[in-house]
MMTF fields as JSON, N, C-alpha, C and O atoms, coordinates in Angstrom:
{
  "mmtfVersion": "1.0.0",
  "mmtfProducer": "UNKNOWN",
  "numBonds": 235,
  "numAtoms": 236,
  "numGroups": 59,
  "numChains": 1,
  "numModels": 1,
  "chainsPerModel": [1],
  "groupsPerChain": [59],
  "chainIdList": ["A"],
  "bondAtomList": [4, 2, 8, 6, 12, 10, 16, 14, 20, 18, 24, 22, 28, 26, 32, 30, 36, 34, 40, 38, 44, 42, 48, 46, 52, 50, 56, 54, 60, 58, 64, 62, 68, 66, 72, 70, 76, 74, 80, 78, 84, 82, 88, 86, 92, 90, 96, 94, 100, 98, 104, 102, 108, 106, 112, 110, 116, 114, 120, 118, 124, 122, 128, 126, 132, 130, 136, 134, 140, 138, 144, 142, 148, 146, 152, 150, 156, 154, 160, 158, 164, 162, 168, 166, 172, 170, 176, 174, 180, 178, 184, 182, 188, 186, 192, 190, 196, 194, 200, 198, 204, 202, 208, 206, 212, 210, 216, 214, 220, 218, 224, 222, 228, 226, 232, 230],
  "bondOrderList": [1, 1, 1, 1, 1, 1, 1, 1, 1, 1, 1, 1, 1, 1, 1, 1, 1, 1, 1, 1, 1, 1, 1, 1, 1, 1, 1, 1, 1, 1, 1, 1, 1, 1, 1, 1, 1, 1, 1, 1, 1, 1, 1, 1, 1, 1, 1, 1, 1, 1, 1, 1, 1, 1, 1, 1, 1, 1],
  "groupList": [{"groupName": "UNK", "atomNameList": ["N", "CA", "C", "O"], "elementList": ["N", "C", "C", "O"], "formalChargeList": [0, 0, 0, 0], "bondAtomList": [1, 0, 2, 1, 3, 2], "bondOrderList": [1, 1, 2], "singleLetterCode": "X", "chemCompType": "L-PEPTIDE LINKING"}],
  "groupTypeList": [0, 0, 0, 0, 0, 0, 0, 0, 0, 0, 0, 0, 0, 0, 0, 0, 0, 0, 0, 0, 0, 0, 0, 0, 0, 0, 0, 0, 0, 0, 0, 0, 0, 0, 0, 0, 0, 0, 0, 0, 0, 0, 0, 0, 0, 0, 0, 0, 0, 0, 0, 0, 0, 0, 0, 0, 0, 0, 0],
  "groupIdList": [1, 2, 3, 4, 5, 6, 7, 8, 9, 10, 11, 12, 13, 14, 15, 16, 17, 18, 19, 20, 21, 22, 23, 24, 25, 26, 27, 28, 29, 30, 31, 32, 33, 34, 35, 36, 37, 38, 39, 40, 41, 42, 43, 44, 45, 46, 47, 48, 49, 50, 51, 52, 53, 54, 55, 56, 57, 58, 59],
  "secStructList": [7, 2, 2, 2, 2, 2, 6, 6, 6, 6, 7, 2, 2, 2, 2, 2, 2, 2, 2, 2, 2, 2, 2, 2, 2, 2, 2, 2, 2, 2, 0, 0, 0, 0, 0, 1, 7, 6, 6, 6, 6, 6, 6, 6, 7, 1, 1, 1, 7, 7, 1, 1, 1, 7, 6, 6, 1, 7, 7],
  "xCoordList": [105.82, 106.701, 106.388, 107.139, 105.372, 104.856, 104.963, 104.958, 105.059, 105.478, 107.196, 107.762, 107.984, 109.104, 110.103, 111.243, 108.604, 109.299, 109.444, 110.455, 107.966, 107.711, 108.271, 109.245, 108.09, 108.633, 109.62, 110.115, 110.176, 111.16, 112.727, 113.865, 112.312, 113.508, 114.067, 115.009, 113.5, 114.007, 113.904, 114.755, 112.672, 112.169, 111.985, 110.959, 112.709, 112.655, 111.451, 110.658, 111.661, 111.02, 109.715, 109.18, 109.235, 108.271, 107.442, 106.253, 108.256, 107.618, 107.26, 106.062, 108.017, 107.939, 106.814, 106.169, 106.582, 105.393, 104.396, 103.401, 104.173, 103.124, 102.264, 101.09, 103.686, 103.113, 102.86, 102.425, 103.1, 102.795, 101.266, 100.563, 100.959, 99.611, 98.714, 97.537, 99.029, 98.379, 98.143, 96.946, 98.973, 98.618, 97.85, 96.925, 97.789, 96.983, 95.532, 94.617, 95.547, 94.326, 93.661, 92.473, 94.397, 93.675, 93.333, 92.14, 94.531, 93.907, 92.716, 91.722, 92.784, 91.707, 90.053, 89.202, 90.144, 89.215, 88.78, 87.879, 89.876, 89.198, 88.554, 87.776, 89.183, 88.531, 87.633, 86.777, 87.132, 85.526, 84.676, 83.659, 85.611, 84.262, 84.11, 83.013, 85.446, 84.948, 85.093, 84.197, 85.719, 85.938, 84.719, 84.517, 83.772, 82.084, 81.453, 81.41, 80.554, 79.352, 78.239, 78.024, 77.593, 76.087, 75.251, 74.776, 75.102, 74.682, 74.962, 74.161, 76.87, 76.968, 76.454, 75.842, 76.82, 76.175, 74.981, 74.342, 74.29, 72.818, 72.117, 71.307, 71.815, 70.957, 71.47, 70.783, 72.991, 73.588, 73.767, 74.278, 73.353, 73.928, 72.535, 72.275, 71.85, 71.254, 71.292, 70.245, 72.316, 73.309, 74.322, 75.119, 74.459, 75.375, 76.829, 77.528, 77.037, 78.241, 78.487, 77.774, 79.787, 80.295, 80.008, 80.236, 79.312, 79.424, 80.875, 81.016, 82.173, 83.179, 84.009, 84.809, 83.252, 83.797, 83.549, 82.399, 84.674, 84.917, 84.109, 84.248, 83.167, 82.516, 82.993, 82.248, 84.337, 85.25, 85.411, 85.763, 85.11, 85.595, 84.483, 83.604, 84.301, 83.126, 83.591, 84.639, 82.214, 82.12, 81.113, 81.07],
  "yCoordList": [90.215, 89.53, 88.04, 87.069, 88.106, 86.029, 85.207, 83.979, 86.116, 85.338, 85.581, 84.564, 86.424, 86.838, 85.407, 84.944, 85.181, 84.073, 82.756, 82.054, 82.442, 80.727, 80.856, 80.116, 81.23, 81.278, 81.475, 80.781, 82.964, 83.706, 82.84, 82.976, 82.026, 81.16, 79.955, 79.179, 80.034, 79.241, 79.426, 79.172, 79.933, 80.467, 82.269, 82.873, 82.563, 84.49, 85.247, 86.149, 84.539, 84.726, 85.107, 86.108, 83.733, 82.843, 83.742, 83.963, 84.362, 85.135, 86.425, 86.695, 87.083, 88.586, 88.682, 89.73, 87.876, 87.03, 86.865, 87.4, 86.11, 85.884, 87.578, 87.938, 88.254, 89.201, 90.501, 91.556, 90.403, 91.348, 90.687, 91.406, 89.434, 89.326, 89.498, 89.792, 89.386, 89.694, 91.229, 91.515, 92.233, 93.914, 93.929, 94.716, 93.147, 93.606, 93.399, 94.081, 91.926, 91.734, 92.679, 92.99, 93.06, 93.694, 94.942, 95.241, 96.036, 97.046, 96.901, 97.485, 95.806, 95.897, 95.975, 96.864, 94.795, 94.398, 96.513, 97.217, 96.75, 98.188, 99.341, 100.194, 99.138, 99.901, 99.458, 100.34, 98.356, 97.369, 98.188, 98.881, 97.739, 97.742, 99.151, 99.685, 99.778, 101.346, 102.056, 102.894, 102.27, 103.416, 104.059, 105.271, 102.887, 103.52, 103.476, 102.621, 104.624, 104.954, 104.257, 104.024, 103.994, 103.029, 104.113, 103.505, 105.499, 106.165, 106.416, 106.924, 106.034, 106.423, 106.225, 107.021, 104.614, 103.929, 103.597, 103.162, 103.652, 103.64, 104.328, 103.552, 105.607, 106.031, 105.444, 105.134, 105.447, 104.936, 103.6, 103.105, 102.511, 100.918, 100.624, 101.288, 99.825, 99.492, 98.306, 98.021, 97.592, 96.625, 96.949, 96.128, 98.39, 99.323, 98.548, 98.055, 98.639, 97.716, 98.479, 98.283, 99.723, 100.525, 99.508, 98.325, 100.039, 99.265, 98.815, 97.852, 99.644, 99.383, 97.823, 96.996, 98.031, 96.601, 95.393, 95.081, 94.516, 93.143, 92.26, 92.241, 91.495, 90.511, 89.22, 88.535, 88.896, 88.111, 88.395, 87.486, 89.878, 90.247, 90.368, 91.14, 89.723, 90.097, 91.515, 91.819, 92.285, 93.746, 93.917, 94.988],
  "zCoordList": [113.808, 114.73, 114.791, 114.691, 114.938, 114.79, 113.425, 113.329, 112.413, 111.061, 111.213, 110.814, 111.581, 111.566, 112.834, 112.862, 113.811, 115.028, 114.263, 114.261, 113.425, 113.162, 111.431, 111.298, 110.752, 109.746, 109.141, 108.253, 109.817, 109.356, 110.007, 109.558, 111.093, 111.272, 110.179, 110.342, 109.465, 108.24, 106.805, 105.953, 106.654, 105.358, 105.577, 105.89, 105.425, 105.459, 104.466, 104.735, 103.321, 102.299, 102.043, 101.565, 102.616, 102.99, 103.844, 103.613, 105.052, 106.612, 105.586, 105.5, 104.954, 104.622, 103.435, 103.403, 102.649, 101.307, 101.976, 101.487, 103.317, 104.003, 104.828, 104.904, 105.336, 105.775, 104.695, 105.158, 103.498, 102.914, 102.177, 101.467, 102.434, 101.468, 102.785, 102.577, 103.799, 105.102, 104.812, 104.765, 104.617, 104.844, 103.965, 104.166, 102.609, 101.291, 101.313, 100.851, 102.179, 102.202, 103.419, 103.35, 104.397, 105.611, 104.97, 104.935, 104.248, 103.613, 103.184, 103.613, 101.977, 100.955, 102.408, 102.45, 103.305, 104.187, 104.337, 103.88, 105.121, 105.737, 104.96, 105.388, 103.39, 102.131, 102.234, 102.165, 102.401, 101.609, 103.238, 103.263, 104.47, 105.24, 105.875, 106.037, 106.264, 106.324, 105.476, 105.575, 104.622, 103.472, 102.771, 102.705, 102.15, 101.963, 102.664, 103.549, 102.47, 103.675, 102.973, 101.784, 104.083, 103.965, 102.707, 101.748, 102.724, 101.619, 100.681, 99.896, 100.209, 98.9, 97.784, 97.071, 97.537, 95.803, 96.106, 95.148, 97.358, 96.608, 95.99, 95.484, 95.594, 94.715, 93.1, 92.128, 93.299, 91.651, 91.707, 90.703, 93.043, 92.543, 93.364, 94.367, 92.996, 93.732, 94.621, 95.202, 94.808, 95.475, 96.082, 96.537, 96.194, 97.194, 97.077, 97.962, 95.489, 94.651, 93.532, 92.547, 93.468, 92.486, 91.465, 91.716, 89.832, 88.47, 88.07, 87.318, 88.669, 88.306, 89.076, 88.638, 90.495, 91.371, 90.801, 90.493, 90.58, 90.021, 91.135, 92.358, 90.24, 90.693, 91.345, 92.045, 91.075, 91.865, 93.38, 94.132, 93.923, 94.824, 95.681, 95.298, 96.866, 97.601, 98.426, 98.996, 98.198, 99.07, 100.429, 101.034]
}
């Protein structure tokens, strides 16, 4: 609703682009911070950091 008030009054585009990189990043946030448990990858990572997770991406 607040990108849809300040944005979406002129640039529509713009409001609906903004709020979809907003859900992507919040998903991704709640995968990273609840989705693994404090016990999974440690016995297999020892940086409690899947071998497969891209190093670009902080976890």
């Amino acid at each position: 609703m607040i990108l849809h008030g300040t944005l979406g009054k002129r640039h529509r585009r713009t409001a609906l682009a903004a709020g979809l990189v907003f859900t992507v990043w919040f998903a991704w946030f709640l995968v990273t911070w609840l989705g693994l448990p404090d016990s999974y990858p440690a016995p297999l990572c020892p940086a409690d950091v899947p071998p497969w997770w891209p190093s670009f991406i902080p976890a």
